[in-house]
C-alpha positions in Angstrom: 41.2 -60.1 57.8 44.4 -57.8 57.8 42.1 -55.3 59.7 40.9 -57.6 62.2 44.9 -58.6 62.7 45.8 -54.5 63.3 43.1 -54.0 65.9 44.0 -57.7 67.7 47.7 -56.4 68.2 46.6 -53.2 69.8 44.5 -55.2 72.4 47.7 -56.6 73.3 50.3 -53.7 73.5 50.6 -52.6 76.9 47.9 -49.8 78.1 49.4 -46.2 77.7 48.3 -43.0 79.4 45.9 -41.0 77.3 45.5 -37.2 77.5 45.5 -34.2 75.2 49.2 -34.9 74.0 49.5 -38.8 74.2 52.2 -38.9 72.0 54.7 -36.3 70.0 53.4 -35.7 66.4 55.3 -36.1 63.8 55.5 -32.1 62.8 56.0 -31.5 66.4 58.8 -33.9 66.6 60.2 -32.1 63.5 59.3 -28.8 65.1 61.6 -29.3 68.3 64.7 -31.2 66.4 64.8 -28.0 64.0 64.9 -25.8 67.0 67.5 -27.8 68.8 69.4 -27.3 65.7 69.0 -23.5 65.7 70.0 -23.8 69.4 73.0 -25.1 69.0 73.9 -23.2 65.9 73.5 -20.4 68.2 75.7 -21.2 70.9 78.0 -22.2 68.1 78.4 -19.1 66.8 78.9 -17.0 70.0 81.3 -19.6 70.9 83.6 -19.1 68.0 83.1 -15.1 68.0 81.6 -15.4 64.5 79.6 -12.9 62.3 76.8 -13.3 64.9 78.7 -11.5 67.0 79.7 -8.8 65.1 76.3 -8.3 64.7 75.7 -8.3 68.3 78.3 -5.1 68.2 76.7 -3.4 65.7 72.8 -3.4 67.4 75.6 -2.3 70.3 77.2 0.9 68.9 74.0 1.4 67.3 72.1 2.3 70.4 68.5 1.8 69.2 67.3 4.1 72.7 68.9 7.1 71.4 68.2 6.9 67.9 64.3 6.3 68.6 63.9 7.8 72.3 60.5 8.7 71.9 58.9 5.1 72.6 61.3 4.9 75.0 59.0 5.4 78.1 56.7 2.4 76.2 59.1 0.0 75.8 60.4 0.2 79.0 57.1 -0.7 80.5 55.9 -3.1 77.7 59.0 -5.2 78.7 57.7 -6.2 82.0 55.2 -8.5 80.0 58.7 -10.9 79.8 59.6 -10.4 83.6 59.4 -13.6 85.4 57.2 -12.2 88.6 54.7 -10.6 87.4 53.7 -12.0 84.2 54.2 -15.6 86.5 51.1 -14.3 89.0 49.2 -13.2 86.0 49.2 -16.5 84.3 48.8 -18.7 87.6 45.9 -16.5 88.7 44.1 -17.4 85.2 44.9 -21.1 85.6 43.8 -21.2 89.3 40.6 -19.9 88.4 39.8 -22.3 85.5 41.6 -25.0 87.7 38.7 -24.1 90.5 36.0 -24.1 87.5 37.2 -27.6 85.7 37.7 -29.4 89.1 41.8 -30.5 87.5 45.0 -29.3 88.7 46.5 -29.5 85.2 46.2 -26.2 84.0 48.8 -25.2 87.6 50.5 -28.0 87.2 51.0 -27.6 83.4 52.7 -23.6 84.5 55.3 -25.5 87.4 56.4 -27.8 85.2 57.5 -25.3 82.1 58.9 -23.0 84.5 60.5 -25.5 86.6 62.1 -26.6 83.0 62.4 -23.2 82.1 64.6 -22.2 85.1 66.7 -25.1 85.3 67.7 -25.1 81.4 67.9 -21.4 80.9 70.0 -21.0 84.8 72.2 -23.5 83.6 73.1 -22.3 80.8 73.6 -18.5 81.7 75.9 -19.4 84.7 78.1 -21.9 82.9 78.4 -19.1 79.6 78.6 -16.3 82.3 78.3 -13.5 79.4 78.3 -9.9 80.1 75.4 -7.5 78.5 76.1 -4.7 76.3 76.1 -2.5 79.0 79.1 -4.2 80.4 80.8 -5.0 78.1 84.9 -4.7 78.0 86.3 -5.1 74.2 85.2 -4.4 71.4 84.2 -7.3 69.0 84.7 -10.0 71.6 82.1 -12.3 72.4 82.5 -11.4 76.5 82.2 -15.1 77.8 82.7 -16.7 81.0 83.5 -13.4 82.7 81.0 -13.6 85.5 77.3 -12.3 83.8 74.2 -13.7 82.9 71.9 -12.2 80.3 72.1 -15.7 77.6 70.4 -16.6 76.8 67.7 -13.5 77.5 65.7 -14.8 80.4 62.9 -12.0 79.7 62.4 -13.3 76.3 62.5 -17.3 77.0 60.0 -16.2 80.2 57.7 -14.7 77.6 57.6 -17.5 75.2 56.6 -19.6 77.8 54.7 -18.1 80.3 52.3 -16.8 77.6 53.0 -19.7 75.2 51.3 -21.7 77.9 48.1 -20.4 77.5 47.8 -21.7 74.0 49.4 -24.7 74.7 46.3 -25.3 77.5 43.1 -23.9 75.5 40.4 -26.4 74.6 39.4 -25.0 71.2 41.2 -24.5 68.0 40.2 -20.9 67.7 41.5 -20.3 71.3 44.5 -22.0 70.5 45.6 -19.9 67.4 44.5 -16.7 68.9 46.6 -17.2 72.0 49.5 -18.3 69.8 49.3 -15.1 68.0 49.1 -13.2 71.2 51.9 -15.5 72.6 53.8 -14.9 69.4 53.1 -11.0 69.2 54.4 -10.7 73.1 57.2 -13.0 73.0 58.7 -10.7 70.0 58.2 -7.9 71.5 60.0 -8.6 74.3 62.7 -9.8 72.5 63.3 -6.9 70.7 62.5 -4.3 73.5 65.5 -6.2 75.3 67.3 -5.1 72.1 66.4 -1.3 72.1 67.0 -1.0 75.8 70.7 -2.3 75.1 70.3 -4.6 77.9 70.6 -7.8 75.9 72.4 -8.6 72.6 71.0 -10.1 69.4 72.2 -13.7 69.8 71.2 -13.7 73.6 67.2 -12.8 72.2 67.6 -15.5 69.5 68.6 -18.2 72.2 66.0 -17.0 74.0 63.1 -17.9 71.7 64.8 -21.0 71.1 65.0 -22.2 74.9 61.2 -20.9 74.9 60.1 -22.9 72.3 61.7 -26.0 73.2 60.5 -25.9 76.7 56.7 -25.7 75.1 57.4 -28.2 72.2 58.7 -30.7 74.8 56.4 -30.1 77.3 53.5 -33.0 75.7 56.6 -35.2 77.3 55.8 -34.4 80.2 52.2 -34.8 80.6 52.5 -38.3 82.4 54.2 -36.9 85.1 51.6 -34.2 85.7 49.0 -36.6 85.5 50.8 -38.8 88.4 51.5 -35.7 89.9 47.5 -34.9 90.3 46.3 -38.2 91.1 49.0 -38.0 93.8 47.7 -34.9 95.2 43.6 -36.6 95.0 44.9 -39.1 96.7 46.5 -37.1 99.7 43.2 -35.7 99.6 41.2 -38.4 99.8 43.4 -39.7 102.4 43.4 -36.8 104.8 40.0 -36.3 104.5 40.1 -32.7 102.6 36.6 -33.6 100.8 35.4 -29.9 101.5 38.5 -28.8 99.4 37.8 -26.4 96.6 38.9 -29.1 94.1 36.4 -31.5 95.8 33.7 -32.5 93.7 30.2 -30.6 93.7 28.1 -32.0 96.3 25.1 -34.1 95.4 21.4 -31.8 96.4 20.3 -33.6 99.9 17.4 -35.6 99.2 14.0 -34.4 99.8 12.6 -35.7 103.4 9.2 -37.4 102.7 6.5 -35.4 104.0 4.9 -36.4 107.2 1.1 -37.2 106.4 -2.0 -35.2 107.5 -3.3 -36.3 111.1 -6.9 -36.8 111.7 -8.3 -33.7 114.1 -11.5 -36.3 114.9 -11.2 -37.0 118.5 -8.3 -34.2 119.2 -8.5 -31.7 122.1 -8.6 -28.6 120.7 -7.2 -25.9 123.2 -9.5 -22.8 123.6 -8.8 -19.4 123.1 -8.8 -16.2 125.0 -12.3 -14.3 123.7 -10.9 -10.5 124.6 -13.9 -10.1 127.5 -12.4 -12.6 130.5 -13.3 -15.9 128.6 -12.1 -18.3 126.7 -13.8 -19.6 123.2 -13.2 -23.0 121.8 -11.3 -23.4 118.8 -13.8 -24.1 115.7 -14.1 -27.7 114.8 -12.4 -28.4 111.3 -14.7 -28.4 108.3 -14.5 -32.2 107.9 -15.7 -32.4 111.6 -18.2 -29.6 111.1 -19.9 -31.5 108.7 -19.4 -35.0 109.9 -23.5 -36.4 111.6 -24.0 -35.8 114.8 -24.0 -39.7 114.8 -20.1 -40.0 113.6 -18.9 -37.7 116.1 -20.2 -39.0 119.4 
């Protein structure tokens, strides 16, 4: 009875879009509200010029590059896996094809929308912060805010977390999903810390930048609605302008097979003759049904 009660009051809720991500599991939920916490703490700390950024001065003096130069030439190649352009093509050249093969949009659509969010939350955030990088920097032990830079968070690493983080976040199996994770993870932390050898990000700005990352991939099951509207908008364009031989058109259906014509009778048919070789001209030979027919039955 209490059963039969549950499954009458789902028949009346209101119908919700399904999809991969319908709704934000609990551990995901916890996930993203533990990582807006770290975010925050983050920004926090910079802000008041605590120990964080102390720490930030003594990676600084440090000078990782000169104390390990020898990978230098590596690292400073291996970093372009977190650089917006190329790593950006690479991806969306993956999804197209497997948006072509799967006849969806959502696999592109899934990429604009997390670097759409990327760009806006991470842009946002270095402009109105406006901190100088290491490089740049004017005093020693201060937190070099709102003096006209913009490396934090570190763009390379929040573009890695994402850009490869996406690839998980799209695969169809559970082993593709947790080796693309580790994959994501593996590139996203090295980027992070390359930034950190090449002294052309601090500590904290590498930390926010996982952070911003992560939260654009943890949120992003929020916005699956709109990139399912988005794609039935773009079908229906489609559909409306009369783009059927699209490459995200359907397969056509096989033609159908043309019903073969049946055999005419040669009985009673002028049969045209044929040139002998020597000046005359042979009749055709009668057909064997003809040829054996009485003499009767033909005339």
């Amino acid at each position: 009875m209490r059963t039969d009660r549950i499954f009458s009051r789902l028949e009346q809720e209101p119908h919700r879009p399904r999809g991969p991500f319908p709704r934000m599991s609990p551990v995901r939920l916890g996930l993203f509200s533990a990582t807006v916490a770290f975010y925050l703490a983050i920004v926090v700390a910079v802000l008041g010029t605590t120990w964080l950024v102390q720490l930030d001065w003594q990676v600084m003096l440090f000078r990782p590059y000169k104390q390990w130069p020898a990978i230098h030439g590596f690292l400073d190649a291996f970093v372009v896996l977190g650089q917006r352009g190329p790593t950006a093509v690479l991806v969306a050249a993956w999804l197209g094809w497997r948006s072509w093969r799967q006849r969806t949009l959502r696999p592109l659509l899934a990429l604009g929308f997390a670097l759409l969010l990327l760009n806006v939350s991470v842009g946002a955030v270095k402009i109105g912060l406006g901190r100088l990088g290491p490089h740049y920097a004017t005093e020693v032990g201060s937190a070099e805010l709102w003096a006209g830079g913009d490396i934090f968070p570190s763009g390379h690493t929040a573009n890695a977390v994402v850009t490869w983080g996406i690839l998980a976040y799209l695969a169809t199996t559970p082993r593709a999903r947790r080796w693309l994770s580790v994959v994501a993870a593996v590139f996203a932390l090295g980027v992070g810390a390359t930034t950190v050898y090449l002294g052309t990000h601090w500590v904290s700005d590498v930390l926010l930048g996982w952070a911003a990352g992560l939260l654009i991939l943890l949120g992003l099951p929020w916005c699956e609605p709109a990139i399912a509207r988005v794609e039935a908008l773009v079908f229906a364009l489609r559909e409306r302008f009369g783009t059927a031989g699209s490459w995200l058109a359907p397969n056509p259906a096989p033609p159908a097979a043309q019903p073969v014509p049946a055999r005419q009778s040669l009985v009673g048919a002028r049969v045209p003759a044929q040139d002998s070789g020597n000046g005359t001209r042979a009749a055709m030979p009668r057909a064997a049904d003809e040829a054996r027919a009485p003499a009767s039955s033909r005339y």
